[in-house]
LOLOMI-840069 format. One record per residue (C-alpha): y, z negated, x negated; residue in one letter. Coordinates in steps of 0.5 Angstrom, whole numbers, plus 500, padded with zeros to 3 digits. Layout:
    Y    Z    X  koldren
    Y    Z    X        A
...
end
This chain:
    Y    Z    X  koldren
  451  125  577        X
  456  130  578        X
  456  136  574        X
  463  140  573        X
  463  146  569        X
  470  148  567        X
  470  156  566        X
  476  159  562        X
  476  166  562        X
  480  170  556        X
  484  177  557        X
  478  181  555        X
  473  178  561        X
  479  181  566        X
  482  188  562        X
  477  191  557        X
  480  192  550        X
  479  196  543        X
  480  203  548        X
  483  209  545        X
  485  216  548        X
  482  223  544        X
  488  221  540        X
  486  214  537        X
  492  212  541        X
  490  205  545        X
  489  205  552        X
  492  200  557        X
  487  199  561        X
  489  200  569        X
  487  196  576        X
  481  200  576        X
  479  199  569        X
  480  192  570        X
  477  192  577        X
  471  195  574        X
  471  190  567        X
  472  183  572        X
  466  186  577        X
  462  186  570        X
  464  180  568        X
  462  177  575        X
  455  179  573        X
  455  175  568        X
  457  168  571        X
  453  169  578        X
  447  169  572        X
  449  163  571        X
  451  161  579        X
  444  163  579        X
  441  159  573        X
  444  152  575        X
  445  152  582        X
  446  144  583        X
  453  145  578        X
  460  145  580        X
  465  150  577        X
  472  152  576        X
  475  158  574        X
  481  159  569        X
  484  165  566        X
  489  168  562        X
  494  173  563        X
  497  176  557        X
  496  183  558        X
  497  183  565        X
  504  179  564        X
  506  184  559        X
  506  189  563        X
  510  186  568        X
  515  185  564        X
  514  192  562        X
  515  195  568        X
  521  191  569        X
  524  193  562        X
  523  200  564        X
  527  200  572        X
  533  196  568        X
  538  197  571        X
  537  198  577        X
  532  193  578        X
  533  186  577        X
  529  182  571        X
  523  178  573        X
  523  170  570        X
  516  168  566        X
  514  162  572        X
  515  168  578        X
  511  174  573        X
  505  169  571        X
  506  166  579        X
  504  175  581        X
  499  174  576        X
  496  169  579        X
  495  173  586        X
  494  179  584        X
  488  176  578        X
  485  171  583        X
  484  177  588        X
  480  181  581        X
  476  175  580        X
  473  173  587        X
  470  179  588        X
  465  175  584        X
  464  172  592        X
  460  179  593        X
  455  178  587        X
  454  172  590        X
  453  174  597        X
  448  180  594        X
  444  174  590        X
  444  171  597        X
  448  165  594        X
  453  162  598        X
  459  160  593        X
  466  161  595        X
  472  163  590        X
  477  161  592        X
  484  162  588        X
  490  158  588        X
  497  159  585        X
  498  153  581        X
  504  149  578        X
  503  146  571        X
  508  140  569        X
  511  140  562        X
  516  136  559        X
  524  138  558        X
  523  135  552        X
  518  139  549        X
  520  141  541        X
  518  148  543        X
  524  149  548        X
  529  148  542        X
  524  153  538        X
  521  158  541        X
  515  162  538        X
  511  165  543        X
  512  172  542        X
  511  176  549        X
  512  183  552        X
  513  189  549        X
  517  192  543        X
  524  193  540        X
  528  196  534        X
  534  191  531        X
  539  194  536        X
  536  194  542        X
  534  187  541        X
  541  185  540        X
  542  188  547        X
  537  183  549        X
  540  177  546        X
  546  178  549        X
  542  178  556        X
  541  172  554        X
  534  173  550        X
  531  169  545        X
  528  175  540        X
  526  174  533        X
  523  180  528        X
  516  180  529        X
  514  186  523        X
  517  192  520        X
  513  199  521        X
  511  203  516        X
  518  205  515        X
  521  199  514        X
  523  199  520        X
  524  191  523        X
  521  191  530        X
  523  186  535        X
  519  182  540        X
  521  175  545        X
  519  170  544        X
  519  164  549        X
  518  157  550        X
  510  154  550        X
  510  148  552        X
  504  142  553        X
  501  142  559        X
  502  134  561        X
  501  135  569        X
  498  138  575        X
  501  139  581        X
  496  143  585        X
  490  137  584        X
  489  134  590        X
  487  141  592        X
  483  143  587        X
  479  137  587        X
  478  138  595        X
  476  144  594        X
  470  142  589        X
  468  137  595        X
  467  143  599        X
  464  147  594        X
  469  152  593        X
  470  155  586        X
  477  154  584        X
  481  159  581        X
  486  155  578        X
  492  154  573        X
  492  162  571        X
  495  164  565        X
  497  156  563        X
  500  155  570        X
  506  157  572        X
  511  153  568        X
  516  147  572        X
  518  141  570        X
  521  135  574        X
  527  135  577        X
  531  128  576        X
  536  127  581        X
  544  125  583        X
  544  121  586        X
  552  120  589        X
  555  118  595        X
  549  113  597        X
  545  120  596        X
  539  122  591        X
  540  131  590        X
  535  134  587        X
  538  141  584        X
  532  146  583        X
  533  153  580        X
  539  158  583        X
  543  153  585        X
  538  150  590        X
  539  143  593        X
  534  137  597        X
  539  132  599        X
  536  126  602        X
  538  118  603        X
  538  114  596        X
  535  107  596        X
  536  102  591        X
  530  101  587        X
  526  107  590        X
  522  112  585        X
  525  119  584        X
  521  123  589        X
  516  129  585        X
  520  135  585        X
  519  140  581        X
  522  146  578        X
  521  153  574        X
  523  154  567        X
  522  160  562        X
  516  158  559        X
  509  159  558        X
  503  155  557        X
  496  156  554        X
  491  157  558        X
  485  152  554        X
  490  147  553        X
  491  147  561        X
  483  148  562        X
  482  142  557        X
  487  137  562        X
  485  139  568        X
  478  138  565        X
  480  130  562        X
  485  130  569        X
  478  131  574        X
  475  126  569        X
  480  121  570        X
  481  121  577        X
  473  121  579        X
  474  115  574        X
  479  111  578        X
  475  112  585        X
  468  109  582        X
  465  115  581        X
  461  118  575        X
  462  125  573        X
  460  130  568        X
  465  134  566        X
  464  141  561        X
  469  146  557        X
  467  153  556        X
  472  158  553        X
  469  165  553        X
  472  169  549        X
  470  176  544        X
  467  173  539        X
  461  169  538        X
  464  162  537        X
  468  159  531        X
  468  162  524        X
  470  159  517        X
  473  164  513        X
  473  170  519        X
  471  177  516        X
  470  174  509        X
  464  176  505        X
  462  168  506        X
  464  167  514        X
  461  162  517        X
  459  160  524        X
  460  154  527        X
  454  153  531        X
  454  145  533        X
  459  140  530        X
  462  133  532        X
  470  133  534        X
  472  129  528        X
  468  133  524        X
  472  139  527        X
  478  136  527        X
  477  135  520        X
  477  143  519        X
  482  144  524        X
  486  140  520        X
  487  143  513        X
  492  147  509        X
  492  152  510        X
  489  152  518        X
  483  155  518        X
  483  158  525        X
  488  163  527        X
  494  160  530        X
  494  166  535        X
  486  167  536        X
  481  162  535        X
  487  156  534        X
  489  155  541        X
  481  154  543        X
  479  148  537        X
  485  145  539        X
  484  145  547        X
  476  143  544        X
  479  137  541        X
  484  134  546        X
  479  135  551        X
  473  131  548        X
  477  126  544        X
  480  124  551        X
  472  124  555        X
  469  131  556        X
  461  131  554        X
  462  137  551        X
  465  144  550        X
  463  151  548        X
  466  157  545        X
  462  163  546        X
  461  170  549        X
  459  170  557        X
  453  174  556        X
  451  168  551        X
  452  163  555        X
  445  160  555        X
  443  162  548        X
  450  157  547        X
  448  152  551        X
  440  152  547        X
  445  151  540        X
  443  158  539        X
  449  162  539        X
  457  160  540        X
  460  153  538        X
  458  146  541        X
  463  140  540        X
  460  134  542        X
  463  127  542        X
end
């Protein structure tokens, strides 16, 4: 049986964290830091490469940082620059983060292991509908005091007060739209390049965010009207579908939320063709997998538990897992085994095996 392994990366296995200057101010990690931090990282995974060589694999990652400081940057050229919509800076990350992770192809050649990573900038679908478009939470980029946020909104901004400083000032940040992945547009492409035995880097960040484009249809033509004004004109035949065109919206999407569909998508699909694959998710992150009662005198780590019993916690009022942490994870957890997967994981990188032995991380099984 085929054996797929989903690797979803956290920011902190791309950019290192907790760095402080002389003056206990943090350290926003630049390319060579991050450069330095990826190569140390794919140490990590060619152990692995190395340890289950008949296995297949795919990389996912997220970006928050790395978009941040995009949007960072384009804050500070106002106005002399243009502003970058979410769907093109998580489009840059994709590049720009595929090229840091595949250098792992040289710790794989120095291994003399011939695996291929290849990246490949990914559109994830999501419903025009979704509840979040209407009520936005998802804080992204960097700070504001109350005027300057009022300034923001009047671009056009969502912008909600984040905290009050230790003065009592308000502190203002954006807040976008985080949608539910539905669908992958790139798919057949990934799935290609598993039969070559290619790794994929692929839905970075969560995907860029479109959705469909549902046609005009007027004068016996179907028009399809994409962002700025764009249009794709074609003859319209009654009783024909729409065509699958697709768009950019302002959003962004969780990455373990897209890592779990792409997963229950490569299962669906290998079904349909009559053939049996395995499919597992790892979520590596900076903590040594789930925990109740995290940093509390009687915290307690989840080793291995069932979905329904993890569903169960997850479940509770009040939640038990950080809504902008840990939350994200055991959600992509569950949807991804009640709709199939053998298992997911959560754990550090270097605890890989120590997880897969029950030993360290979380295990959720069916």
């Amino acid at each position: 049986m085929k054996k797929i392994r989903i690797f979803a990366f956290g920011g902190n296995e791309v950019a290192p964290v907790g760095m402080k200057d002389k003056d206990g101010k943090a350290i926003n990690p630049d390319i060579a830091m991050q450069w330095q931090r990826t190569a140390e990282t794919g140490k990590l995974v060619a152990d692995i490469f190395e340890k289950h060589p008949q296995d297949r694999y795919v990389i996912t990652h997220g970006n928050g940082p790395q978009v941040g400081n995009i949007l960072m940057r384009a804050e500070m050229c106002r106005p002399e620059l243009f502003p970058l919509p979410l769907d093109v800076c998580v489009a840059d990350t994709q590049g720009a983060m595929s090229f840091m992770m595949a250098q792992l192809n040289n710790e794989l050649n120095i291994r003399g292991i011939d695996n291929l990573l290849a990246g490949i900038v990914t559109q994830v679908v999501v419903d025009k509908d979704d509840p979040d478009f209407k009520h936005p939470s998802k804080y992204v980029g960097q700070s504001y005091n109350a005027e300057e946020a009022k300034q923001r909104q009047a671009d056009g901004w969502t912008m909600k007060m984040y905290k009050k400083d230790a003065s009592g000032n308000e502190i203002w940040r954006r807040v976008v739209p985080s949608p539910v992945p539905t669908d992958i547009v790139e798919i057949d492409a990934i799935e290609a390049m598993l039969e070559k035995g290619i790794v994929p880097i692929t839905v970075g960040g969560g995907g860029i965010p479109v959705r469909e484009v549902t046609p005009e249809i007027k004068d016996g033509k179907e028009i399809y009207t994409t962002n700025y004004g764009v249009k794709y004109v074609k003859p319209s035949k009654p009783g024909a579908k729409p065509l699958k065109m697709y768009t950019g919206v302002e959003a962004v999407i969780d990455k373990d939320l897209a890592s779990a569909l792409l997963g229950c998508m490569l299962m669906k699909r290998a079904k349909a063709r009559g053939e049996e694959v395995e499919v597992s998710l790892t979520i590596f992150t900076g903590e040594d997998g789930a925990k109740l009662n995290y940093q509390k005198p009687d915290e307690k780590s989840l080793r291995v538990i069932k979905v329904s019993e993890l569903e169960a916690i997850y479940n509770q009022v009040p939640p038990p897992f950080p809504a902008g942490s840990m939350g994200p994870k055991i959600k992509a957890v569950i949807e991804f085994i009640k709709n199939g997967g053998s298992v997911a994981y959560i754990s550090k990188t270097e605890l890989f095996e120590e997880t897969l032995a029950g030993k360290a991380g979380t295990t959720v099984l069916p």
